[in-house]
N, CA, C and O atoms as a GROMACS GRO file, in nm:
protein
  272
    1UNK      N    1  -1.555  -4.860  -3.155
    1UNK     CA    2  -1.626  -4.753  -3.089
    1UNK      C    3  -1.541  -4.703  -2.973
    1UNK      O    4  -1.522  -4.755  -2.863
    2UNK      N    5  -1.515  -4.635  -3.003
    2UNK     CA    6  -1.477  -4.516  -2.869
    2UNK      C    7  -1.512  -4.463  -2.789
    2UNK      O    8  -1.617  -4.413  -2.829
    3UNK      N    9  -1.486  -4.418  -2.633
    3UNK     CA   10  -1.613  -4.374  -2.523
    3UNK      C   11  -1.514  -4.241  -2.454
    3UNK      O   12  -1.393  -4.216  -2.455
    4UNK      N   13  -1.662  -4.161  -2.386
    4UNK     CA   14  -1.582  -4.065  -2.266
    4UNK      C   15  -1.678  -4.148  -2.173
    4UNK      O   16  -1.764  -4.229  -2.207
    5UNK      N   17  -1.653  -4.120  -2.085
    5UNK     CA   18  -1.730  -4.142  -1.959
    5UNK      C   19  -1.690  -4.024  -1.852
    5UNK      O   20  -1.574  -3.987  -1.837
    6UNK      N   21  -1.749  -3.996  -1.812
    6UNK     CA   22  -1.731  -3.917  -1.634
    6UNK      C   23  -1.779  -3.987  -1.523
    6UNK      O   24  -1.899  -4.013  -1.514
    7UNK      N   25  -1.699  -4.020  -1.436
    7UNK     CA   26  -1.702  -4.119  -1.296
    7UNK      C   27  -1.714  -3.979  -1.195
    7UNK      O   28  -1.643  -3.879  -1.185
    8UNK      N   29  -1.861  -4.029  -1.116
    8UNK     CA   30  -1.874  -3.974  -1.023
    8UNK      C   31  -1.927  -3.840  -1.058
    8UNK      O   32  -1.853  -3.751  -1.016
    9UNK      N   33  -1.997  -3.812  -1.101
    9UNK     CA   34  -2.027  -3.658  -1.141
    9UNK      C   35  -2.067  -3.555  -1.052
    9UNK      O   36  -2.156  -3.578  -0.970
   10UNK      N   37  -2.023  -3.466  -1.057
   10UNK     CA   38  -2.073  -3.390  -0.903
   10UNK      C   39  -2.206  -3.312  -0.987
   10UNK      O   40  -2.259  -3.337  -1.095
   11UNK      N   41  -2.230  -3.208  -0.883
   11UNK     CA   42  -2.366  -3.180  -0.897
   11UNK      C   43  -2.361  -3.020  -1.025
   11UNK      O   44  -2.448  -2.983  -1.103
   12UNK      N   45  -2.250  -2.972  -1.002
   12UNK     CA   46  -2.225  -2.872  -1.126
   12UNK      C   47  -2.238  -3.001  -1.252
   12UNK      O   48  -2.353  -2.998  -1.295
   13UNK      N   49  -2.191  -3.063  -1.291
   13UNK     CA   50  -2.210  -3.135  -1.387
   13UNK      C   51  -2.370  -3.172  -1.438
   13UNK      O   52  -2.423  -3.138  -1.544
   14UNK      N   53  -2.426  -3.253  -1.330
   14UNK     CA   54  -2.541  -3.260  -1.318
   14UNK      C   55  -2.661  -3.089  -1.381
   14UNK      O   56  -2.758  -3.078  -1.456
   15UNK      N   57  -2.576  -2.984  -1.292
   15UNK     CA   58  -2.711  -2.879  -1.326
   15UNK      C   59  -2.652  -2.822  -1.472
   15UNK      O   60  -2.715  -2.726  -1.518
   16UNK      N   61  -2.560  -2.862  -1.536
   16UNK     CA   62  -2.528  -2.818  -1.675
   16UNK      C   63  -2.599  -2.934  -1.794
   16UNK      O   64  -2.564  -2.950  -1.911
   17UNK      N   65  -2.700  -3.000  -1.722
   17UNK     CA   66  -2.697  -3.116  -1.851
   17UNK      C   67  -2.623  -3.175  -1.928
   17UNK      O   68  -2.638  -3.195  -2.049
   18UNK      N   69  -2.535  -3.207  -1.856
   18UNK     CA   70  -2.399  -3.285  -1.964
   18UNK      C   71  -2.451  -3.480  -1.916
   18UNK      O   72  -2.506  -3.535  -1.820
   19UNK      N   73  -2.395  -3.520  -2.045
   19UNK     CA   74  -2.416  -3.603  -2.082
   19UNK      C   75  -2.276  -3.757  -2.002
   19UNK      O   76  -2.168  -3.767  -2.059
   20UNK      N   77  -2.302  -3.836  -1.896
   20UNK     CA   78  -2.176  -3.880  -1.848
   20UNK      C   79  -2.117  -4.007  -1.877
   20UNK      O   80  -2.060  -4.076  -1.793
   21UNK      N   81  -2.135  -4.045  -2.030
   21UNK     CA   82  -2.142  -4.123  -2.125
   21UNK      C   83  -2.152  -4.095  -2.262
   21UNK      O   84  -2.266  -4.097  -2.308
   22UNK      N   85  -2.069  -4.073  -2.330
   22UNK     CA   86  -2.063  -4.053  -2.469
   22UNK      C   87  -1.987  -4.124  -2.565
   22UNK      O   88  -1.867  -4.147  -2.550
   23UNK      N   89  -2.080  -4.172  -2.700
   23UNK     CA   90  -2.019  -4.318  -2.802
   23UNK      C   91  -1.961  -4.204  -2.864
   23UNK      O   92  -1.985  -4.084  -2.845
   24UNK      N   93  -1.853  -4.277  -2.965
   24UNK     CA   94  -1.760  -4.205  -3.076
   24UNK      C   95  -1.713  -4.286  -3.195
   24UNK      O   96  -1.688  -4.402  -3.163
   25UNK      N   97  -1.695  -4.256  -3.327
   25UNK     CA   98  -1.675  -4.327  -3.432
   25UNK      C   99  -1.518  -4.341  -3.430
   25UNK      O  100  -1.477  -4.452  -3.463
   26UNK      N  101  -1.428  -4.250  -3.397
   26UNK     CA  102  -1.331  -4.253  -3.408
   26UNK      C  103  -1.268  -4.158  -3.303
   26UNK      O  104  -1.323  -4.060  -3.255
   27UNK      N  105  -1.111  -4.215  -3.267
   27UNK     CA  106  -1.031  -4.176  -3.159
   27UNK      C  107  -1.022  -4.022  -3.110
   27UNK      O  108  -1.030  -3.971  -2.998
   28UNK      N  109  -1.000  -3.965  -3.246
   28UNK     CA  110  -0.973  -3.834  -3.220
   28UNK      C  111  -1.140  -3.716  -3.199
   28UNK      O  112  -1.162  -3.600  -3.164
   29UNK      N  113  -1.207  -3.816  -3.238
   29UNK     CA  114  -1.355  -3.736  -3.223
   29UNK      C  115  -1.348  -3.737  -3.044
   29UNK      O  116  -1.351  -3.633  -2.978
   30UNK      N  117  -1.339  -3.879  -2.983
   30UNK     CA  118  -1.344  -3.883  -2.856
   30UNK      C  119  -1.263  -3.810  -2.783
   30UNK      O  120  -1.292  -3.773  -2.669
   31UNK      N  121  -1.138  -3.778  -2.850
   31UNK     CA  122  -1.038  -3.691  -2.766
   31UNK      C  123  -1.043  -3.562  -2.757
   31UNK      O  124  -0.998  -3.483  -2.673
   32UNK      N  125  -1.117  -3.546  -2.878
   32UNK     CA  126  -1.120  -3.341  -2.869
   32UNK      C  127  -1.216  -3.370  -2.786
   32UNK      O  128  -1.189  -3.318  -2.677
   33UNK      N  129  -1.351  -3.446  -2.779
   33UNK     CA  130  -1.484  -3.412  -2.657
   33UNK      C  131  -1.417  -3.431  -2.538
   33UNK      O  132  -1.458  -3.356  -2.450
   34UNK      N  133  -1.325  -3.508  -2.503
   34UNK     CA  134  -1.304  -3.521  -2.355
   34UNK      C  135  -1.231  -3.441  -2.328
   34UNK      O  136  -1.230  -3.414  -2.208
   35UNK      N  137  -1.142  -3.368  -2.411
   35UNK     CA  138  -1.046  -3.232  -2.422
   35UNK      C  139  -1.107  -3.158  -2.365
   35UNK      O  140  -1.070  -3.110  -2.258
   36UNK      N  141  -1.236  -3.124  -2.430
   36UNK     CA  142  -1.334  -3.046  -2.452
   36UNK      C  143  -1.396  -3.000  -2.279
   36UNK      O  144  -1.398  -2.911  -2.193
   37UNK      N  145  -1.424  -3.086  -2.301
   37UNK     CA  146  -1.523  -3.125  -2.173
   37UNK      C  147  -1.442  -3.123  -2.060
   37UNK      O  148  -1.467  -3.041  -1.971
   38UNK      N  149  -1.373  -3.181  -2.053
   38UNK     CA  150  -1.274  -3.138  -1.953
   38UNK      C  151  -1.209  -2.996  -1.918
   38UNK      O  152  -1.173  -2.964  -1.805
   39UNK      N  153  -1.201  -2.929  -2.013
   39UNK     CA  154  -1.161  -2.789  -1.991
   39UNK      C  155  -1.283  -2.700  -1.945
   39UNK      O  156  -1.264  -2.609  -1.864
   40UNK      N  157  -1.417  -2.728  -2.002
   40UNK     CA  158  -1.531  -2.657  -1.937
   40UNK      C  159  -1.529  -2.715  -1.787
   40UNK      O  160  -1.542  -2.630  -1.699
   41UNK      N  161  -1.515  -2.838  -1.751
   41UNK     CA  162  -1.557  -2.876  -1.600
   41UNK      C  163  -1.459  -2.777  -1.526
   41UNK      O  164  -1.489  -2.715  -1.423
   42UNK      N  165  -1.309  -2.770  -1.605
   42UNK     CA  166  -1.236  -2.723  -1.534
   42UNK      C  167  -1.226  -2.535  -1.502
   42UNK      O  168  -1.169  -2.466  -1.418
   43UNK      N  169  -1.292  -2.515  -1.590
   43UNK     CA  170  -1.313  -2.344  -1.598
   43UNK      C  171  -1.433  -2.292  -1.567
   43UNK      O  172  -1.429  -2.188  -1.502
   44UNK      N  173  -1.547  -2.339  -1.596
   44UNK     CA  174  -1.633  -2.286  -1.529
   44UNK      C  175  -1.749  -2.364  -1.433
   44UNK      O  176  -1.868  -2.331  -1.439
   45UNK      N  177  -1.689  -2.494  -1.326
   45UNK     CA  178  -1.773  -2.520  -1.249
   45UNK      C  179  -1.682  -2.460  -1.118
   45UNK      O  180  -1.568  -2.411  -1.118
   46UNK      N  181  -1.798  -2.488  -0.985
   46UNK     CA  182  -1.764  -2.409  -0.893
   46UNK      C  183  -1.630  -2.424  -0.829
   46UNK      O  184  -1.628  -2.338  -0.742
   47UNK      N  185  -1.510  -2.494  -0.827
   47UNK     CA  186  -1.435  -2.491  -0.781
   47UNK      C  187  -1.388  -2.627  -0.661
   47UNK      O  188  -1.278  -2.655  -0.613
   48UNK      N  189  -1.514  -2.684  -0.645
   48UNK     CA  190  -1.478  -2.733  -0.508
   48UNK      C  191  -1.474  -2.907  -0.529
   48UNK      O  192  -1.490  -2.992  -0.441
   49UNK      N  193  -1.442  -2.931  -0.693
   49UNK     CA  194  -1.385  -3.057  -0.702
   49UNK      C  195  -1.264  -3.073  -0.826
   49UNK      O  196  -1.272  -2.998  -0.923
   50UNK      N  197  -1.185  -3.145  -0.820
   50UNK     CA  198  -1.046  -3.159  -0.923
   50UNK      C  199  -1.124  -3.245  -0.970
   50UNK      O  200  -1.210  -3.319  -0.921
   51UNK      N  201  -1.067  -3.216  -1.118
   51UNK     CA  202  -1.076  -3.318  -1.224
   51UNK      C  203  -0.974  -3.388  -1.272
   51UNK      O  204  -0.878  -3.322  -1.230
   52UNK      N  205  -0.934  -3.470  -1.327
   52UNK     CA  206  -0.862  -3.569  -1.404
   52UNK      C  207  -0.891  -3.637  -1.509
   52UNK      O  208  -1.004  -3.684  -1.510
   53UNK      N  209  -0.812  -3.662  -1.617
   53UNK     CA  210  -0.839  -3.744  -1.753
   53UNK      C  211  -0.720  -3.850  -1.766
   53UNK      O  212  -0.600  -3.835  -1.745
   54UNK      N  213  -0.801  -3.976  -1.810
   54UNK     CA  214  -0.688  -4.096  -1.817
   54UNK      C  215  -0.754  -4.143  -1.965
   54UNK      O  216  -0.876  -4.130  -1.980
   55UNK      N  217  -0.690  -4.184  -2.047
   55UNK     CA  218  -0.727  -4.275  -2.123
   55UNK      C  219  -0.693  -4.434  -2.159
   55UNK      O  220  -0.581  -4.469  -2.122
   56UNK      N  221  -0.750  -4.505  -2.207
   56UNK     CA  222  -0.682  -4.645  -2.197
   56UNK      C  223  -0.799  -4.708  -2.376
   56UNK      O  224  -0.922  -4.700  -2.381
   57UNK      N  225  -0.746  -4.738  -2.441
   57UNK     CA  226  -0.737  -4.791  -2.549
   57UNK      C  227  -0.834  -4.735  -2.654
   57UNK      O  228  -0.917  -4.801  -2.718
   58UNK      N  229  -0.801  -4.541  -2.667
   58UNK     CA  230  -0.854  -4.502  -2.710
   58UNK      C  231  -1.020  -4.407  -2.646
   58UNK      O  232  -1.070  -4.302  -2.686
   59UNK      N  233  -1.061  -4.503  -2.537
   59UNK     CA  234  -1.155  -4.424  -2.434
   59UNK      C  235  -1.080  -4.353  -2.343
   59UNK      O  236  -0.975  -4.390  -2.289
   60UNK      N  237  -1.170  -4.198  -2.321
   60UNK     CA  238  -1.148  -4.143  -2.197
   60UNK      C  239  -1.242  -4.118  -2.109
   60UNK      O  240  -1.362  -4.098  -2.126
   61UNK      N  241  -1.149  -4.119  -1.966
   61UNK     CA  242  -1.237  -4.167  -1.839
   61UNK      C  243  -1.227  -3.989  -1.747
   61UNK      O  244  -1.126  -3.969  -1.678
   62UNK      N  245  -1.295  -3.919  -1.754
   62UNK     CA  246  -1.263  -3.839  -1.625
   62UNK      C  247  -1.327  -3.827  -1.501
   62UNK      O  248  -1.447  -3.841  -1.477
   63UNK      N  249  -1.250  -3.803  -1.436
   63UNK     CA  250  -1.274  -3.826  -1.295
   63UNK      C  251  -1.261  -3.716  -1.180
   63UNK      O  252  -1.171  -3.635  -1.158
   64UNK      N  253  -1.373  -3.739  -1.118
   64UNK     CA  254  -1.413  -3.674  -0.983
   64UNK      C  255  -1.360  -3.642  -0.860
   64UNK      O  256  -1.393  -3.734  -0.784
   65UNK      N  257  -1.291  -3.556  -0.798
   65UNK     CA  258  -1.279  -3.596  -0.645
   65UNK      C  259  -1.301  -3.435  -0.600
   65UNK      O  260  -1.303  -3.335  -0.672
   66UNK      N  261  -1.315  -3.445  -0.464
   66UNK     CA  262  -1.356  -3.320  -0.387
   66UNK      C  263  -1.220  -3.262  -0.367
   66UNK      O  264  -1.136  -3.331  -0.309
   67UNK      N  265  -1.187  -3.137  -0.411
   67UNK     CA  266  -1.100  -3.074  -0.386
   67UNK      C  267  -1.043  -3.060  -0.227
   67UNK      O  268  -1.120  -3.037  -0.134
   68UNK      N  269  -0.914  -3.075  -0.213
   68UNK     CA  270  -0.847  -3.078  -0.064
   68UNK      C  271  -0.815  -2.954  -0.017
   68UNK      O  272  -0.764  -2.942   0.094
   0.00000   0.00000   0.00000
């Protein structure tokens, strides 16, 4: 089983109903969603936090911080 997770979710995340935990049957299912998902956080939330994607044995982790 394969995972995304999102650490730390800010509050655009929160008012879009996204989900900050998601199972997967296989690698590449998990990678297009965190692809995925990652490119919406990155295009249309408000601006005022960076995102990041790491993966480690097939799960991906993205991550939160307040923009500097």
């Amino acid at each position: 089983m394969y995972k995304v997770n999102v650490m730390s979710p800010c509050s655009c995340f929160v008012k879009n109903g996204l989900w900050d935990a998601q199972d997967f049957n296989t690698k590449e299912e998990a990678k297009a969603e965190a692809e995925s998902l990652l490119h919406k956080m990155k295009t249309t939330f408000c601006s005022k936090h960076e995102f990041s994607m790491t993966e480690q044995f097939g799960s991906y982790t993205i991550q939160t911080r307040p923009r500097r």
